[in-house]
ZADOMAR-331483 format. One record per residue (C-alpha): residue number from 1; x, y, z. Coordinates in Angstrom, 3 decimals, decimal comma, padded with zeros to 6 digits. Example, Ala and Ser with C-alpha at 12.3 -4.5 7.8 and 13.67 -1.06 7.14 Angstrom:
BEGIN
<1; <012,300; -004,500; 007,800>>,
<2; <013,670; -001,060; 007,140>>,
//
This chain:
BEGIN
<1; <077,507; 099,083; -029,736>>,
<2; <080,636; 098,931; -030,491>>,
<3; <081,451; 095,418; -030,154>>,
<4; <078,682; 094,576; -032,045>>,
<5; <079,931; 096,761; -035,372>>,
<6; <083,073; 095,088; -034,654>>,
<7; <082,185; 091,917; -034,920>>,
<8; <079,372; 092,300; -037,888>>,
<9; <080,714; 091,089; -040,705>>,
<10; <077,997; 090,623; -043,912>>,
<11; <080,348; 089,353; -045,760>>,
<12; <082,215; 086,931; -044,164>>,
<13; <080,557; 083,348; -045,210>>,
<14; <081,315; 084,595; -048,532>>,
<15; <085,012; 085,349; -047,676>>,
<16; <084,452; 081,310; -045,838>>,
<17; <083,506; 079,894; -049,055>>,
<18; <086,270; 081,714; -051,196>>,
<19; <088,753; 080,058; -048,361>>,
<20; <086,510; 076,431; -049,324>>,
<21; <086,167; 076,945; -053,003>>,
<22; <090,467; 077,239; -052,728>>,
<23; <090,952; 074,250; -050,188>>,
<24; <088,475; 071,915; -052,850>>,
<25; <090,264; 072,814; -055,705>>,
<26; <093,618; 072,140; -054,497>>,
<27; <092,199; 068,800; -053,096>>,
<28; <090,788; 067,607; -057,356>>,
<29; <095,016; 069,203; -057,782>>,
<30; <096,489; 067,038; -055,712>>,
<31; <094,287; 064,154; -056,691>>,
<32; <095,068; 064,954; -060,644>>,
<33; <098,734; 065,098; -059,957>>,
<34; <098,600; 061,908; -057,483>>,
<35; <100,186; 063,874; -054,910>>,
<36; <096,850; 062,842; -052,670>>,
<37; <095,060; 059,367; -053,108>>,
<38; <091,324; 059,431; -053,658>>,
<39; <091,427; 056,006; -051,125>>,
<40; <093,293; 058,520; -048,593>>,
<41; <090,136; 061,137; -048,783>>,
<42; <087,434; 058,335; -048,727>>,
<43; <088,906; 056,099; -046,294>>,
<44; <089,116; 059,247; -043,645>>,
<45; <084,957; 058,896; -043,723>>,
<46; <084,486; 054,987; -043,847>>,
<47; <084,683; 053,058; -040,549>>,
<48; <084,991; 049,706; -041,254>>,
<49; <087,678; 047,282; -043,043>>,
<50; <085,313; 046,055; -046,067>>,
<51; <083,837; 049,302; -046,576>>,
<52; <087,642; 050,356; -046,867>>,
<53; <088,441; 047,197; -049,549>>,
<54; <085,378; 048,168; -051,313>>,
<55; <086,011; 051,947; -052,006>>,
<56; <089,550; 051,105; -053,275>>,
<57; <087,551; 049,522; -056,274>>,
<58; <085,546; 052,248; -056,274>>,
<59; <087,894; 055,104; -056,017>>,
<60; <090,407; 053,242; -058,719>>,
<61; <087,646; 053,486; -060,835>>,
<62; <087,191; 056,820; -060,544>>,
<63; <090,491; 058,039; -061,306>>,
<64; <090,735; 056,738; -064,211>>,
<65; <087,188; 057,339; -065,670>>,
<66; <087,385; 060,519; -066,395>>,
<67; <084,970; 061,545; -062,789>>,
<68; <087,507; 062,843; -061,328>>,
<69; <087,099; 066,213; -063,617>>,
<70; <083,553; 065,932; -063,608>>,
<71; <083,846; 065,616; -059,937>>,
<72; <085,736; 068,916; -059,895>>,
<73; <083,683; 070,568; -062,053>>,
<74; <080,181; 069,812; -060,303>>,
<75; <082,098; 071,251; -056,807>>,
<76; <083,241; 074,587; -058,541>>,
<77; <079,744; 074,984; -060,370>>,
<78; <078,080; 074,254; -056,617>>,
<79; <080,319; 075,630; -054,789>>,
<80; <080,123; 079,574; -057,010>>,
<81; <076,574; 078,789; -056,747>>,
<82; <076,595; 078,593; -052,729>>,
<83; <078,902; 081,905; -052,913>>,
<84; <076,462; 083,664; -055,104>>,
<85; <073,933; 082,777; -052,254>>,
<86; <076,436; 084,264; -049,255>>,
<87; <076,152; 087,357; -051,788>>,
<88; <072,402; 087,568; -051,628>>,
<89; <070,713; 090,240; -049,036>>,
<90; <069,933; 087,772; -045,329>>,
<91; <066,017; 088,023; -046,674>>,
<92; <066,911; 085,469; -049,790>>,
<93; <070,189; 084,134; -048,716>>,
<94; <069,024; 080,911; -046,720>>,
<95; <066,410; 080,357; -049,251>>,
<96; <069,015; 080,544; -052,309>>,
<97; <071,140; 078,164; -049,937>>,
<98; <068,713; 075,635; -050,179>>,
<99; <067,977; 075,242; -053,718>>,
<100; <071,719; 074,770; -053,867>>,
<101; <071,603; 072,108; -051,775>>,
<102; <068,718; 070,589; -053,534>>,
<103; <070,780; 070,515; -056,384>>,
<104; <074,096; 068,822; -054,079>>,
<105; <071,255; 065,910; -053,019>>,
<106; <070,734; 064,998; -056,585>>,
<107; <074,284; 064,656; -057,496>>,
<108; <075,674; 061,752; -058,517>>,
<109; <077,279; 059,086; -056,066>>,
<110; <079,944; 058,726; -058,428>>,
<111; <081,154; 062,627; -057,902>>,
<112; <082,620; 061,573; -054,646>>,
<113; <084,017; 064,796; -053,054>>,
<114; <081,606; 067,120; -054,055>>,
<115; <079,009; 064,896; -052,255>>,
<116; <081,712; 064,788; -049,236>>,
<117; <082,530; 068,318; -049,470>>,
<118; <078,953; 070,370; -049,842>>,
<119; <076,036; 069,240; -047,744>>,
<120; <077,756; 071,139; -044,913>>,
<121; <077,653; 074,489; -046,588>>,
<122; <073,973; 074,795; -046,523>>,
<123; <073,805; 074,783; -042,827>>,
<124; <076,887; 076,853; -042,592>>,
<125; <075,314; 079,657; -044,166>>,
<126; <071,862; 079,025; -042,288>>,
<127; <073,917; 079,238; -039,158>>,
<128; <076,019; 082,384; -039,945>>,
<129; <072,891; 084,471; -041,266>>,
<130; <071,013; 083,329; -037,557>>,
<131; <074,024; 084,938; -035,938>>,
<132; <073,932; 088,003; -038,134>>,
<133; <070,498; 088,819; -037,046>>,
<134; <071,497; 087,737; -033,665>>,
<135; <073,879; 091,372; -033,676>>,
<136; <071,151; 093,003; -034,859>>,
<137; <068,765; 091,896; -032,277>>,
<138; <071,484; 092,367; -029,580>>,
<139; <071,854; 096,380; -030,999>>,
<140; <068,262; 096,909; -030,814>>,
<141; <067,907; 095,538; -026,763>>,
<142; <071,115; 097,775; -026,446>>,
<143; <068,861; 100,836; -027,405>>,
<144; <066,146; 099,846; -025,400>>,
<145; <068,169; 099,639; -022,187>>,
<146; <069,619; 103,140; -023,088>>,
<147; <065,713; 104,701; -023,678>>,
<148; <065,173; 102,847; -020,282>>,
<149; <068,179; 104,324; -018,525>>,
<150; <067,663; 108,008; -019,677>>,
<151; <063,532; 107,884; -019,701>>,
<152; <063,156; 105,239; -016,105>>,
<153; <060,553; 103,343; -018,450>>,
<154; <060,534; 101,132; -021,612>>,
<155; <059,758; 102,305; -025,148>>,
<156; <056,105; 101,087; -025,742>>,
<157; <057,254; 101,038; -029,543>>,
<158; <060,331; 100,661; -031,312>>,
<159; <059,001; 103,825; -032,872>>,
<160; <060,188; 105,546; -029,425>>,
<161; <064,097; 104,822; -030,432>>,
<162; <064,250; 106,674; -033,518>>,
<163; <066,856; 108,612; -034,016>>,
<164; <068,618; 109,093; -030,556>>,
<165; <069,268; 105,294; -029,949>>,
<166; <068,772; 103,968; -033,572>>,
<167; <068,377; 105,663; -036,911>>,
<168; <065,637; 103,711; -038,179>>,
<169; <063,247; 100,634; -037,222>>,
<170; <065,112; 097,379; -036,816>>,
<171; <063,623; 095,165; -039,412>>,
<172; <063,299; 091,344; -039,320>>,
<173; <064,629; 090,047; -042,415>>,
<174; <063,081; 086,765; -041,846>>,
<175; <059,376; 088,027; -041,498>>,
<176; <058,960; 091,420; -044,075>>,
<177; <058,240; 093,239; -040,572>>,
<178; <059,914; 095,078; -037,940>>,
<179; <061,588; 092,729; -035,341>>,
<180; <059,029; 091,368; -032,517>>,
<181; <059,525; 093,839; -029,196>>,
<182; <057,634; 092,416; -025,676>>,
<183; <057,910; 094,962; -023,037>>,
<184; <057,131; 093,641; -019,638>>,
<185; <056,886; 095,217; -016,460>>,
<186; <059,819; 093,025; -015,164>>,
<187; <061,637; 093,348; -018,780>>,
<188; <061,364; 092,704; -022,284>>,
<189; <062,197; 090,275; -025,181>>,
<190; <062,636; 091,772; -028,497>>,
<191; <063,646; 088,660; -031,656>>,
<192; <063,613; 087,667; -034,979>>,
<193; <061,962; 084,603; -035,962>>,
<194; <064,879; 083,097; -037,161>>,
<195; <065,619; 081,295; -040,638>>,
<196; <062,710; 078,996; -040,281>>,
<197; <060,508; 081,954; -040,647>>,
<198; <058,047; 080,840; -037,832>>,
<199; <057,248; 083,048; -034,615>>,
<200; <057,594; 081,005; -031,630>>,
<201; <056,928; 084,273; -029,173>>,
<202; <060,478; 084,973; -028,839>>,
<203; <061,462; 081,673; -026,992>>,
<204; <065,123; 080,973; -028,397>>,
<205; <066,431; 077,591; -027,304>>,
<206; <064,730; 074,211; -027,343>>,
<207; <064,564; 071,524; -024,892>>,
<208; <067,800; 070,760; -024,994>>,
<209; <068,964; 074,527; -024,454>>,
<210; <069,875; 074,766; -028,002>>,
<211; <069,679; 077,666; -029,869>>,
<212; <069,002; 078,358; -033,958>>,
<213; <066,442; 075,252; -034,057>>,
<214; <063,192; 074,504; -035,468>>,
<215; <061,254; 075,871; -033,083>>,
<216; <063,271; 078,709; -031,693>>,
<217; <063,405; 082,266; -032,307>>,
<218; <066,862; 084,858; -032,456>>,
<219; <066,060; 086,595; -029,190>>,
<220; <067,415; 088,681; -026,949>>,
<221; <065,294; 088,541; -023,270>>,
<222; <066,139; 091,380; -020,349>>,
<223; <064,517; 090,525; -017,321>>,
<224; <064,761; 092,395; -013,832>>,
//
């Protein structure tokens, strides 16, 4: 259990994004003093040799247009606007993560770092809050094992925990309901159903043995 509280940390995408929010604005910095070339940032994501010759124009343009602060300014509005989602409790966080990156898909082409810099955030976020749950689901099996250890049976409820292994109900934050609890006669599974807010009966990785997909719960699965 300990481990667990250790390594729980609510806050720490929004501690991630103060770190990004810093790194961005010292990138439009070093790009207003010409300390850093706008061709050295856009070059870094374009493969080929014309697509390189062709974002010089581009780029040049931009520097001297006047996007370059609009540029900065549409990152520091998005990216306080993805912090003030990291803020939110996990039951509206992924949800306020999304309409801010509905708002990153309709920016401009022409604000060229903010479109380079943000669509990565929203996943980010969806990620970290799937492995916040995960610690929660992880204390609750802990409980279980310890009912199981000092009563030689499984709780039939998560009822049966409160208080000497938790103090209250684990809830699911993704579903407005207790987390999902299968006892077995050879185990148990007890999940979440994960950001996508669909129960898939507590299976957690896909075909491909990947977890946090469409299609996957946040379990945790004992089996004996």
């Amino acid at each position: 259990m300990r481990a667990i509280t250790e390594n729980e940390d609510p806050d720490g995408m929004a501690s991630a994004l103060v770190g990004e929010r810093s790194f961005a604005l010292g990138a439009f910095e070093e790009l207003r003093t010409g300390r850093l070339s706008p061709c050295d940032v856009v070059h870094d994501n374009i493969g080929s040799e014309s697509g390189r010759k062709a974002s010089s124009i581009i780029v040049t343009l931009y520097s001297v247009s006047g996007m370059l602060t609009r540029d900065a300014l549409t990152a520091l509005e998005l990216e306080n606007a993805y912090l003030a989602a990291a803020h939110q409790p996990l039951e509206t966080r992924v949800e306020a993560a999304d309409a801010v990156a509905q708002r990153v898909a309709h920016v401009s082409n022409r604000c060229i770092l903010t479109r380079l810099l943000l669509p990565a955030l929203d996943a980010a976020i969806r990620k970290d809050a799937n492995y916040l749950v995960q610690l929660q689901v992880a204390r609750a099996a802990l409980a279980i094992e310890r009912f199981r250890l000092a009563h030689s049976q499984l709780p039939t409820t998560l009822d049966e925990l409160i208080p000497a292994y938790l103090p209250v109900v684990p809830e699911d934050p993704f579903a407005s309901q207790p987390l999902h609890y299968i006892a077995r006669k050879q185990g148990f599974t007890i999940y979440s159903v994960g950001t996508d807010r669909e129960d898939n009966s507590g299976i957690s990785t896909n075909a491909h043995g990947q977890i946090f997909q469409p299609g996957t719960d946040v379990a945790f699965t004992v089996n004996r």
